[in-house]
RODO-2510 file (C-alpha; in nm, 4 decimals, decimal comma):
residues 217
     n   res          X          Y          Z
     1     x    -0,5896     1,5582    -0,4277
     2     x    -0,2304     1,4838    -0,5620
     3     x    -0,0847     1,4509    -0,8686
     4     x     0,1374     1,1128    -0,9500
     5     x     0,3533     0,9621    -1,2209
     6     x     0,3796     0,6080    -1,3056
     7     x     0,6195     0,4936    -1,5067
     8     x     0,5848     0,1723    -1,7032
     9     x     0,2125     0,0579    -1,7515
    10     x     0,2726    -0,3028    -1,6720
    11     x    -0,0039    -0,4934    -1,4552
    12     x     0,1435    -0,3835    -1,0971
    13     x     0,2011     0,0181    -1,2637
    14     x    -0,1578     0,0269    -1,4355
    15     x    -0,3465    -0,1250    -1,1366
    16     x    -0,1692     0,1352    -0,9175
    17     x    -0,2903     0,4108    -1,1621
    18     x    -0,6541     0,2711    -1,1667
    19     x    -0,6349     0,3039    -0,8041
    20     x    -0,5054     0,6386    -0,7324
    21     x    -0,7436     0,7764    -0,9798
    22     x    -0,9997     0,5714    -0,7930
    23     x    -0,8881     0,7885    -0,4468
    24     x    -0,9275     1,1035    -0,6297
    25     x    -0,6161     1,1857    -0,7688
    26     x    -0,4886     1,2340    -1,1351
    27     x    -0,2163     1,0271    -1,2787
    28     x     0,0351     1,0454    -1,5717
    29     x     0,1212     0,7251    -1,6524
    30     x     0,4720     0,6750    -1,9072
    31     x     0,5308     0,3542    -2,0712
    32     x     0,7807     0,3119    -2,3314
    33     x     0,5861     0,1084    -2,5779
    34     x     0,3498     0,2767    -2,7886
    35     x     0,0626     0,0006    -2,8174
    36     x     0,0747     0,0048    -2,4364
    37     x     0,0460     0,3497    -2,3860
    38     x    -0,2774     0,3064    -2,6486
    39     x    -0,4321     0,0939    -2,4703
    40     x    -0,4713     0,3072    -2,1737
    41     x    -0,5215     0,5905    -2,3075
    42     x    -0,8854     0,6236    -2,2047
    43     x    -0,8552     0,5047    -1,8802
    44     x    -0,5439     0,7116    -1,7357
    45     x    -0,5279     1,1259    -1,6863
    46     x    -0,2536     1,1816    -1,9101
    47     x    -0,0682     0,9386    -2,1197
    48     x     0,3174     0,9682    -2,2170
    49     x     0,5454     0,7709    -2,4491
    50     x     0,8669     0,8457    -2,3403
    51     x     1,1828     0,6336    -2,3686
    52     x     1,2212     0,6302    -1,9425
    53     x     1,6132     0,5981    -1,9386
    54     x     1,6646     0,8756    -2,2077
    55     x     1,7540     1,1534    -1,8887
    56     x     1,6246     1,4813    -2,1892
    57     x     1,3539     1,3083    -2,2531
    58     x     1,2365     1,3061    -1,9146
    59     x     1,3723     1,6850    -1,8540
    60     x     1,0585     1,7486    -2,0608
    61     x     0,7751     1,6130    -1,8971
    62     x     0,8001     1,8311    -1,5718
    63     x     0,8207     1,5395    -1,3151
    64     x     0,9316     1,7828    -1,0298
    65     x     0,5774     1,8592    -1,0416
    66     x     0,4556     1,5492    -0,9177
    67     x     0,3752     1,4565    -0,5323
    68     x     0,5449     1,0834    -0,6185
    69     x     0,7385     0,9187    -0,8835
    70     x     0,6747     0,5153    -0,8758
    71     x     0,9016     0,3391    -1,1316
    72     x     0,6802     0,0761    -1,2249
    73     x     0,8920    -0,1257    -1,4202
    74     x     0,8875    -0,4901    -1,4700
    75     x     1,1990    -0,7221    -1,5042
    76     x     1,4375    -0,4959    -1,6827
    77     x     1,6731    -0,4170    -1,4453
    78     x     1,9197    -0,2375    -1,6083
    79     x     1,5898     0,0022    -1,7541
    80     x     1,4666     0,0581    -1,4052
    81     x     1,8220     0,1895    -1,2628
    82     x     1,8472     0,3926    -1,5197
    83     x     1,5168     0,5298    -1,5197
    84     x     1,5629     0,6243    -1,1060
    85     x     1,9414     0,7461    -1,2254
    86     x     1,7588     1,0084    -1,4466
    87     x     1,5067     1,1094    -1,1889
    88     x     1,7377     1,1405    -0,9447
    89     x     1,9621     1,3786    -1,1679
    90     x     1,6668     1,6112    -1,2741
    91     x     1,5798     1,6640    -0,9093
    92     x     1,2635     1,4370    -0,8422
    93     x     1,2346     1,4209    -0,4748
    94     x     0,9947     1,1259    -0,3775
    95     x     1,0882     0,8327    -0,5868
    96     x     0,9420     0,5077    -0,5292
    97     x     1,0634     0,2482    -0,7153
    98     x     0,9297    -0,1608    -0,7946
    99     x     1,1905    -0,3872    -0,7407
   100     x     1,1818    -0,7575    -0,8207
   101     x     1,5253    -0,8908    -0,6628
   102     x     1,7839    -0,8607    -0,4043
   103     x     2,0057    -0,7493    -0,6056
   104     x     1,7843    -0,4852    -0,8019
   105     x     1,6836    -0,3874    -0,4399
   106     x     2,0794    -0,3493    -0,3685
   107     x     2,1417    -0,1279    -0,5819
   108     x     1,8302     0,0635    -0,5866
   109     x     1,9033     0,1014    -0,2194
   110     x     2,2058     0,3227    -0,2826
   111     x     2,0330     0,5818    -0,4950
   112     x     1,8940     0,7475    -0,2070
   113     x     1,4766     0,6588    -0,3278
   114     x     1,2208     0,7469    -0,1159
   115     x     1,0277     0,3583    -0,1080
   116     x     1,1394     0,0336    -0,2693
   117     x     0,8391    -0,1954    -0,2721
   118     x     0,8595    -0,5646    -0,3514
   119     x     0,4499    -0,6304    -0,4897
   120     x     0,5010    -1,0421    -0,4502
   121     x     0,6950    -1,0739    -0,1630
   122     x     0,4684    -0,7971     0,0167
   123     x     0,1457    -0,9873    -0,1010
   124     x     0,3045    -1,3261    -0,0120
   125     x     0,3107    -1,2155     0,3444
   126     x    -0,0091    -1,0544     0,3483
   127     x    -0,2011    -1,4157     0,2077
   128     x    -0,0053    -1,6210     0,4902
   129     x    -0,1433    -1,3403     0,7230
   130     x    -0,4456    -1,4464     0,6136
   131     x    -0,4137    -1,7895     0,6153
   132     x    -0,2937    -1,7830     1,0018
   133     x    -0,5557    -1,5348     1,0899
   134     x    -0,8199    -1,6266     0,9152
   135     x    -1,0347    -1,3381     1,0928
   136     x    -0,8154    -1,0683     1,0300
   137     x    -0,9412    -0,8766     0,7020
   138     x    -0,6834    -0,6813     0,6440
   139     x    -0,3033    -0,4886     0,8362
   140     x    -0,1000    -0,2401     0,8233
   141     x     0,2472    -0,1894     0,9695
   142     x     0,3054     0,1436     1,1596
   143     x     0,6854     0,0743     1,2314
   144     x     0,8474     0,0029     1,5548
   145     x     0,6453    -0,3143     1,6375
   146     x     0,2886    -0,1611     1,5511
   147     x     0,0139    -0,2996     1,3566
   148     x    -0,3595    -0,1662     1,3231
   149     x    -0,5710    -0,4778     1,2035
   150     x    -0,9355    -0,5099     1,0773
   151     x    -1,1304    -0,7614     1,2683
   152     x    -1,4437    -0,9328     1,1403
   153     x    -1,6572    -1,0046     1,4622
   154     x    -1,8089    -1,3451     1,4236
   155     x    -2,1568    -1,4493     1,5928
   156     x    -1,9836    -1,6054     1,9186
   157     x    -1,8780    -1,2615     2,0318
   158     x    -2,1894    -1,0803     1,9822
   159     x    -2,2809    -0,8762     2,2427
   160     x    -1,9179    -0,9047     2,3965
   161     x    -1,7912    -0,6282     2,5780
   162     x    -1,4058    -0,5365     2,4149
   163     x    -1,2763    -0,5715     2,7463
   164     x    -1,3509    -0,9796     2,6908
   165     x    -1,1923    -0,9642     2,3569
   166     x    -0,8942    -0,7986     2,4542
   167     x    -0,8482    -1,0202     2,7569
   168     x    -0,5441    -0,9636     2,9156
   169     x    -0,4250    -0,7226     2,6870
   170     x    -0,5878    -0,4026     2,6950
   171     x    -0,3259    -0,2335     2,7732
   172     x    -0,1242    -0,2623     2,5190
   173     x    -0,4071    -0,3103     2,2324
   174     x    -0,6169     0,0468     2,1724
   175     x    -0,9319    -0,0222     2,0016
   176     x    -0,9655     0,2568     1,7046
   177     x    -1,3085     0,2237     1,5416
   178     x    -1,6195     0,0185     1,4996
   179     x    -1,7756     0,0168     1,1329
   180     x    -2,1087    -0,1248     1,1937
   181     x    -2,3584    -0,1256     0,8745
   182     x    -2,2846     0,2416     0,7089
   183     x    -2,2030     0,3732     1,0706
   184     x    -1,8326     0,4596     1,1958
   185     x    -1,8264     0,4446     1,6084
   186     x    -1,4857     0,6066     1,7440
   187     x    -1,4033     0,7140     2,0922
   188     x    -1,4851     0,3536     2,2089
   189     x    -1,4318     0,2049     2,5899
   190     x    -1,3465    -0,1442     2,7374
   191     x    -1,7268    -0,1572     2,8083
   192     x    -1,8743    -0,0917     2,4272
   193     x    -2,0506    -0,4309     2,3129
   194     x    -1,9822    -0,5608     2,0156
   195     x    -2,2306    -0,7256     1,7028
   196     x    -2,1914    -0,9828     1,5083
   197     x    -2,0639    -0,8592     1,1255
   198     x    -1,9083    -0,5548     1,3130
   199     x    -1,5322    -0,4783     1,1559
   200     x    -1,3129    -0,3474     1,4829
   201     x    -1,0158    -0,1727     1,4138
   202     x    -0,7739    -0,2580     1,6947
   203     x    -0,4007    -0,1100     1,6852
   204     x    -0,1001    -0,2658     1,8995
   205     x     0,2124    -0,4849     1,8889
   206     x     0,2119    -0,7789     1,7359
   207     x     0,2756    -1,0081     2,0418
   208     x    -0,0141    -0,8434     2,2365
   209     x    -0,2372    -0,9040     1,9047
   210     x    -0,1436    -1,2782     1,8379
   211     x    -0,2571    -1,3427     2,1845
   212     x    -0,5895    -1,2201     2,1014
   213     x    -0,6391    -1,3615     1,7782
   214     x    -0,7761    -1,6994     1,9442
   215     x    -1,0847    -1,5806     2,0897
   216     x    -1,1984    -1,4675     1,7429
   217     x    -1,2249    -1,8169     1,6176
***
């Protein structure tokens, strides 16, 4: 279990709260705003009205302590750079920070942060994902080429071996896991026949997965 801050309680900070405290973790979320802060009062670990760009203010509230940072803040710019400024200057190590332009992402960039995420642009790519390959539940990027995607195995390839999914492929795909019903199947081979409603968790690059991605349909 870790410990994280989230500054500014916004839609994209408070779901990321609900969800780490969802994983088992505890979260201090900061907004600036006391009716916000109110709201969530209930909901959230530890809630903190703090004035995010005021550097003392944050001195205070012992943010070393925490595994991450994420600077949740929405369009105000100038509030945000501050904000990461300030961390950066009482020592917070990990720092992620939201970003919402180029240019916010700039000059975020030459802080030194740990993670700049960009929520729509990141969630635009995953829905076109989607819309491509429709079969494809979910990704995510390892680096250097590498994805690991979630595979929903439709009725037409039950009781297919992997080896006739993975075609010509196999080696450069590496089937990771089976989730079949409450059931997790790992150390799989080329022979291990597949149901229909299984998820397969296949990892490789993304040329070598786009070729397989028509004998799911």
């Amino acid at each position: 279990m870790a410990h994280f801050t989230i500054i500014g309680l916004g839609s994209f900070g408070l779901s990321a709260c609900l969800e780490l405290i969802h994983l088992g973790h505890t979260v201090t979320g900061i907004d600036s705003d006391p009716k916000v802060a109110e709201m969530y009062v209930e909901y959230l670990n530890q809630v903190v009205i703090c004035d995010c760009t005021d550097e003392n203010a944050l001195r205070e509230l012992d943010l070393k302590s925490s595994d991450t940072v994420l600077v949740a803040i929405g369009e105000d710019m100038q509030s945000s750079i501050l904000c990461t400024l300030c961390l950066k200057n009482i020592g917070v190590e990990n720092i992620w920070v939201k970003a919402n332009t180029k240019a916010h992402h700039t000059i975020i960039s030459k802080l030194g942060v740990s993670r700049i995420i960009h929520p729509e642009e990141e969630m635009g790519i995953r829905v076109a994902q989607a819309l491509n390959y429709p079969t494809v539940n979910d990704y995510i990027t390892l680096g250097d080429g590498y994805y690991v995607v979630e595979i929903h195995i439709k009725e037409h390839l039950h009781n297919h071996a992997i080896s006739s999914l993975l075609g010509g492929t196999p080696s450069s795909t590496e089937p990771l896991m089976v989730k079949r019903n409450k059931e997790n199947i790992t150390h799989l081979n080329s022979k291990f026949l597949l149901q229909s409603n299984d998820t397969l968790l296949l990892c490789g690059k993304r040329a070598a997965l786009k070729k397989i991605s028509p004998r799911l349909l």
